[in-house]
C-alpha positions in Angstrom: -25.3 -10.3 58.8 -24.0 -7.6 61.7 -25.1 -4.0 60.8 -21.1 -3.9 60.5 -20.6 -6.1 58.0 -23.6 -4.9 55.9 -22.3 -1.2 56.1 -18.9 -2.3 55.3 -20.3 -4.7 52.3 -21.9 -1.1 51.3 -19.2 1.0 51.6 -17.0 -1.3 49.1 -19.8 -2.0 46.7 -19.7 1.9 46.1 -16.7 2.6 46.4 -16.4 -0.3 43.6 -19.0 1.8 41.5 -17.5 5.4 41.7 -13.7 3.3 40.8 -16.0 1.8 37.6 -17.4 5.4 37.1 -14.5 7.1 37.4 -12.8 4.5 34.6 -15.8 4.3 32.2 -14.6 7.9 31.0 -10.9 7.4 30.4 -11.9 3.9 28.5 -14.2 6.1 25.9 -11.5 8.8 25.6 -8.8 6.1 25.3 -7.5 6.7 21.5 -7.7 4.1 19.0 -4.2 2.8 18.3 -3.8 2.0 14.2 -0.3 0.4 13.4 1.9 1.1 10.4 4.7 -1.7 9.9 6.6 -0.3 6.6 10.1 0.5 5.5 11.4 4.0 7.4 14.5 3.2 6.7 17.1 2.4 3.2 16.1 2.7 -0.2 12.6 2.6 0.0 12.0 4.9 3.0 10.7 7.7 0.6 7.8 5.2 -0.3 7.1 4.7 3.6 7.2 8.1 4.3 4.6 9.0 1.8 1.9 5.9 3.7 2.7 7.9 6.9 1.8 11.1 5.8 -1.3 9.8 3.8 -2.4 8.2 6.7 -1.5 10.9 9.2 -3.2 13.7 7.2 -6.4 11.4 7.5 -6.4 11.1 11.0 -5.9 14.7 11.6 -9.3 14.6 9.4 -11.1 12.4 11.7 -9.6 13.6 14.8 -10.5 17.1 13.9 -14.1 16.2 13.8 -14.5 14.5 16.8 -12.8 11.2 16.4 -14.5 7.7 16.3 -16.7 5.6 18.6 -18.1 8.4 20.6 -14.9 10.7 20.9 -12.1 8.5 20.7 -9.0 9.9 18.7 -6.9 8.1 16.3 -3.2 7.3 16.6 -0.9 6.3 14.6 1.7 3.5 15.9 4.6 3.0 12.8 7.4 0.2 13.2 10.3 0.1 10.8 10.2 -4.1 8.7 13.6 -2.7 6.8 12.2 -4.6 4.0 12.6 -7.7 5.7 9.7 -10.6 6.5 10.8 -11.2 9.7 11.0 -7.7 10.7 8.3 -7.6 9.6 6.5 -10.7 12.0 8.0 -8.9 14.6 7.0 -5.5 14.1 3.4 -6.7 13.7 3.0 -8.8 16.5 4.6 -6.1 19.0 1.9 -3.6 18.0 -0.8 -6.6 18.3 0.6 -7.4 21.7 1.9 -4.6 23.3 0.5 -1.5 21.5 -3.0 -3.5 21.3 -3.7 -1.6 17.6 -7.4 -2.0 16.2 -5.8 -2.4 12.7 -2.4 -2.9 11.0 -1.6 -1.1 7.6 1.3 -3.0 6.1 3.9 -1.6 3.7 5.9 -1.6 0.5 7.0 -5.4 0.2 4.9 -8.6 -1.2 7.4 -10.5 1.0 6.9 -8.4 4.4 2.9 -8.7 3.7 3.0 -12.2 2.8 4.5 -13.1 6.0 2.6 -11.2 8.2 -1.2 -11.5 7.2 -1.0 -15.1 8.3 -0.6 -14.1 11.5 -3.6 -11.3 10.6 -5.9 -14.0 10.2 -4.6 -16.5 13.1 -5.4 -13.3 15.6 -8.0 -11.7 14.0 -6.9 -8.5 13.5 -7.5 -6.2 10.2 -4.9 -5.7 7.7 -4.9 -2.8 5.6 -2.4 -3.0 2.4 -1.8 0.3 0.6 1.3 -0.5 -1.6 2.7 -4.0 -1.6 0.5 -5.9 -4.8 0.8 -9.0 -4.2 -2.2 -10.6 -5.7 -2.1 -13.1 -2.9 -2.4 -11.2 0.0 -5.9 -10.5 0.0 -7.0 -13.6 -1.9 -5.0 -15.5 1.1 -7.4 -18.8 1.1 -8.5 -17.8 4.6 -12.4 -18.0 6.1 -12.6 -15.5 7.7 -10.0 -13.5 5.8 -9.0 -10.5 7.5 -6.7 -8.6 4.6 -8.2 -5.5 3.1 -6.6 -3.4 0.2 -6.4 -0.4 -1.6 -3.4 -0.3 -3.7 -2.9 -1.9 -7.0 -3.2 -5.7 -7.4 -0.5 -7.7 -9.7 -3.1 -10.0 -11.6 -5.2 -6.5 -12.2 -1.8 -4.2 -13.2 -0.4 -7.4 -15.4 -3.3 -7.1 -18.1 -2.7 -3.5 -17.7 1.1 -3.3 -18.7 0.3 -5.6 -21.7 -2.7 -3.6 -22.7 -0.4 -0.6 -21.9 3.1 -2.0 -24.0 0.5 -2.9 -27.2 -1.2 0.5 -27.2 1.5 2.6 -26.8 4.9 0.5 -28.1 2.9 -2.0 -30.1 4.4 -4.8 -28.1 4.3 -8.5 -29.7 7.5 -9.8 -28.4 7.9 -8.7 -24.5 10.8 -9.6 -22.2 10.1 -10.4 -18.6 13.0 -8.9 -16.1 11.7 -9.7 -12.6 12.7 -10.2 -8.8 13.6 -13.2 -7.9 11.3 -13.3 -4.8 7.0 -13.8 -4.1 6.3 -10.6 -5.7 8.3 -11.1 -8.6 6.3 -15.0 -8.9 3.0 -13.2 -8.2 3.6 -11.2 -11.4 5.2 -13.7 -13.6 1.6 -16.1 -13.0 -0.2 -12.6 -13.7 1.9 -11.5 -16.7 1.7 -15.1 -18.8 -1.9 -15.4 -18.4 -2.5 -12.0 -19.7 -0.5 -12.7 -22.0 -1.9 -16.4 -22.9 -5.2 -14.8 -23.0 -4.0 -12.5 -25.9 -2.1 -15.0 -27.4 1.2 -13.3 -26.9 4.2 -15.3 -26.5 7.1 -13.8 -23.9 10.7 -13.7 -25.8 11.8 -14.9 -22.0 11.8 -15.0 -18.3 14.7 -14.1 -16.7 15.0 -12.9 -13.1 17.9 -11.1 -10.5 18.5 -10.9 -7.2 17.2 -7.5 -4.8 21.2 -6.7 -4.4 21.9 -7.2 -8.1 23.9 -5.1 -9.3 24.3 -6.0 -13.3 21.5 -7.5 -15.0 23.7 -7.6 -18.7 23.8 -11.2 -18.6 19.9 -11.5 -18.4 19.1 -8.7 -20.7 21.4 -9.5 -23.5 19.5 -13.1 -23.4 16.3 -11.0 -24.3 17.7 -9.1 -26.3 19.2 -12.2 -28.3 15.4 -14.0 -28.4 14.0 -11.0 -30.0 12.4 -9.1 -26.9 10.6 -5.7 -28.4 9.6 -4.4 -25.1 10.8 -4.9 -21.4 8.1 -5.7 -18.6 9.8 -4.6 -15.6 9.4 -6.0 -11.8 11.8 -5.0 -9.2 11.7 -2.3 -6.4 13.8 1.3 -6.8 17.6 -0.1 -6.2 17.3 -3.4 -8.7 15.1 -1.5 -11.2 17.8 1.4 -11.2 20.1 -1.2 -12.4 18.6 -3.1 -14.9 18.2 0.5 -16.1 21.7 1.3 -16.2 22.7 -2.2 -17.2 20.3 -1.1 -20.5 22.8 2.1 -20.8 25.6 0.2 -20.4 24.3 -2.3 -23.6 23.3 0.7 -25.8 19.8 -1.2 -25.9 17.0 0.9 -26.9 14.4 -0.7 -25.6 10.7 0.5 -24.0 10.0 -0.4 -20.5 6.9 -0.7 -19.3 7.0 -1.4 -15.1 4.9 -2.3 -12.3 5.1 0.5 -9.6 8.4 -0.3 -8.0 10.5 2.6 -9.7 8.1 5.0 -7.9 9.3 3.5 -4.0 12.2 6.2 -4.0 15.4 7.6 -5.1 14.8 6.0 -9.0 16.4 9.2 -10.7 19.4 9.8 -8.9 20.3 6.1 -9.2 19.3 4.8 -12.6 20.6 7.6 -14.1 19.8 9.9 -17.4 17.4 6.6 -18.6 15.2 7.0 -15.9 12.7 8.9 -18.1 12.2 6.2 -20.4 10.6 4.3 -18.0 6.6 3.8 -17.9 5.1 2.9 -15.0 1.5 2.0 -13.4 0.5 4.5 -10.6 -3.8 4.6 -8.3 -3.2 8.7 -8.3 -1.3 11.5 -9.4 -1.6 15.0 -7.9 -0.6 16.8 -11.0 -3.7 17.6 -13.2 -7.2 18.7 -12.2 -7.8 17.9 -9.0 -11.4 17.2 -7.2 -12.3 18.8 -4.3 -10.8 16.0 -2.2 -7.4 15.9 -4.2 -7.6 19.7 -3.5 -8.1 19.2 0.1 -5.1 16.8 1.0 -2.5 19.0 -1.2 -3.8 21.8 1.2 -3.1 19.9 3.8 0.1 18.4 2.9 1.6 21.9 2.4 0.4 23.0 5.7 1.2 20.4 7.6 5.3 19.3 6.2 7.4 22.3 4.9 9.2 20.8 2.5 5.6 20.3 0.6 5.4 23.2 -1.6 3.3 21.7 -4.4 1.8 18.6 -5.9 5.6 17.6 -7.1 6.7 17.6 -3.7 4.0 14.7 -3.1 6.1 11.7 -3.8 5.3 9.1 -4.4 1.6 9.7 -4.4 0.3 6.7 -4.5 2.1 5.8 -0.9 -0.1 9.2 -0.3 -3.2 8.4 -1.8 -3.5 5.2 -0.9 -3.4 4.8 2.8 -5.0 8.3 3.1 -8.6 6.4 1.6 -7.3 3.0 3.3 -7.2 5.0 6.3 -10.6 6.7 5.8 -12.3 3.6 4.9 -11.0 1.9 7.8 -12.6 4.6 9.8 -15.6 3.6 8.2 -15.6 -0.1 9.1 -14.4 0.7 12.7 -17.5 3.8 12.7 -20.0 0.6 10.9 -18.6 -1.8 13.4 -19.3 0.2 16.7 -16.2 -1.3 18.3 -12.3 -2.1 18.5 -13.2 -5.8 18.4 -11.1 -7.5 15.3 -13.9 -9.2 13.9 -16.8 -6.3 14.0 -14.3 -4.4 12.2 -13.7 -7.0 9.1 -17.5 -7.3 8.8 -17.3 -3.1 9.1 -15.8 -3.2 6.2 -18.8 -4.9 4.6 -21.1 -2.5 5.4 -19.3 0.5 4.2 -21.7 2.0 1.4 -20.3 4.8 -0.3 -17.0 6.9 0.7 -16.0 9.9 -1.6 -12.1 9.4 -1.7 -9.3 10.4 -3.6 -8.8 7.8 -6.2 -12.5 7.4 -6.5 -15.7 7.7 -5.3 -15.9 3.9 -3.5 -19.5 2.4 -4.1 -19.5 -1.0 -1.6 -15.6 -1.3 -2.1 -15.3 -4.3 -0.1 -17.1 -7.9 0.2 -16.7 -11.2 1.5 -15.5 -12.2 -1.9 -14.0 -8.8 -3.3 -11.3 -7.1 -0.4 -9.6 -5.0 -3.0 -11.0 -1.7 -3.2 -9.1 -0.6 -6.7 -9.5 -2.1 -9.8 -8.3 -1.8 -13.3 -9.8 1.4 -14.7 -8.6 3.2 -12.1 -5.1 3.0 -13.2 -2.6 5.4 -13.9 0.6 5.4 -16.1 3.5 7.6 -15.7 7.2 8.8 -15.7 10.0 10.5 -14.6 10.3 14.2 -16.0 12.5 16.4 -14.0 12.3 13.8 -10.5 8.4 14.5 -10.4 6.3 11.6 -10.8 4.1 12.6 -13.7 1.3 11.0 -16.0 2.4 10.0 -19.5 1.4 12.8 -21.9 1.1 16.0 -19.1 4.9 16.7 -19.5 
């Protein structure tokens, strides 16, 4: 080798080095993208307003003391699904893709979440559901399974709304008025063997379409079979009418829902009925608070004018529950020591105690167990005056 050639050979090994150097710095202050695919838009935006703000106020948390991984900030990445599956597909695999996102938290609908934790699992990449309740997307079948929740779970809030309907209605003769789509099947499977296991028999089954717009036919054949109480699954626009399709009847009847009526504008379109309505909720802000619940209704006011107090925190489970999803997922990323998809699912494993909102999480998550709620920590509520409040504060 000339004295050339080795000088030269020298030259471009460190000039190679100080380009490394020089990059090793703007890869550890290169912010952790988290994606959000949700509905921004339609009747349901309310709901997906609330996960972005749960979420954001966390972030601001973590960011605000020093981010994860040795520095790195959080961001949050949303895309719109407009309630639809393959929007939803879409949305997901552009932020896996192109915004390269550690973690996706998916939205409001069964449907939307059904479709896209496949492709979760078949690229390795976390999910994190903090509304839709699906029982089956986190007990997906898949090894490794890559869906994480903390929101309510269908099989867990169906023995809850029968409990509820027998406590509080003494309910021996329920109707079943559900969406015709997966989330509405997740619930019927959930509702009958809650019921089976009580030895209750359902006056019927009948279902509607999401852009139904009269539901008299099926509610006057429950009504005819001797239904004494209504168990209710539908999102805000189809559960508004089988509200006003009651009204229009003159039937009396108690309604006992699964969260749906909570996803937006219930009140203004089901009408003066709307407060008749019981419904399942993971958190209310109303009440005493604990120092955490304290915290985030600071920092909601603070950070979004038109928060003025706990009523303006709607719907607070959207809030609650991807403000702990989002710390928890902080957790597994902070456990896991990387971005990598699969060090962050077994992150999640290893996360001990978290003091959150809904709870105080002891080992929330396993290989077996990915949801972190469960049935005791379950709220019911109601409409009084548009806030969201639990049964018996009003």
């Amino acid at each position: 080798m000339t004295r050339s050639s080795f000088s030269f050979g020298r030259r471009t090994l460190l000039a190679a080095g100080l380009a490394l150097a020089a990059a090793t710095p703007v890869l550890a202050n290169e912010p952790i993208k988290i994606g959000l695919v949700t509905a921004l838009s339609g009747q349901s935006a309310l709901a997906g307003e609330a996960i972005t703000r749960g979420m954001q106020i966390a972030i601001d948390e973590i960011n605000a003391k020093g981010g994860l991984l040795g520095g790195r900030k959080l961001e949050l990445v949303r895309r719109d699904d407009e309630a639809n599956p393959a929007k939803g597909v879409v949305a997901a695999r552009e932020l896996i893709y192109r915004e390269k996102v550690a973690v996706v938290f998916g939205g409001l609908d069964t449907p939307v979440s059904m479709a896209i934790v496949p492709l979760m699992n078949q690229e390795k990449v976390p999910f994190m559901g903090p509304w839709a309740a699906g029982t089956g997307i986190t007990q997906n079948g898949a090894n490794p399974n890559f869906a994480f929740r903390v929101s309510a779970v269908d099989e867990i809030v169906d023995v809850g709304m029968l409990a509820y309907a027998q406590k509080t209605f003494k309910t021996q003769k329920p109707g079943l008025i559900l969406v015709n789509n997966p989330w509405g099947e997740s619930n019927e499977k959930g509702l009958k063997a809650a019921m089976a296991a009580k030895n209750v028999t359902p006056a019927g089954v009948e279902k509607f379409e999401a852009n139904d717009v009269d539901m008299v036919p099926q509610l006057t054949r429950l009504k005819a079979a001797g239904a004494d109480t209504l168990f209710m699954v539908g999102n805000v626009g189809p559960s508004a009418q089988v509200v006003k399709s009651l009204e229009r009847m003159g039937w009396k009847v108690p309604v006992v829902s699964h969260w749906g009526p909570a996803g937006g504008r219930f009140t203004e379109l089901a009408g003066a009925m709307a407060k008749d309505v019981h419904f399942v909720q993971t958190y209310s802000f109303f009440g005493k608070q604990s120092p955490v619940g304290e915290r985030v209704i600071k920092a909601m006011m603070a950070k979004y004018p038109n928060v003025k107090g706990p009523g303006d925190i709607t719907p607070a489970v959207g809030v609650a529950n991807a403000y702990d999803g989002m710390h928890l997922t902080a957790l597994a990323i902070q456990a896991a020591g990387s971005t990598k998809g699969d060090d962050i699912r077994q992150g999640f494993y290893k996360i001990d105690k978290y003091e959150g909102l809904i709870k105080t999480y002891v080992k929330p998550f396993t290989p077996t167990v990915h949801d972190a709620v469960q049935a005791n920590d379950y709220v019911w509520a109601q409409f009084v005056d548009n806030r969201i409040v639990p049964v018996g504060l009003n």
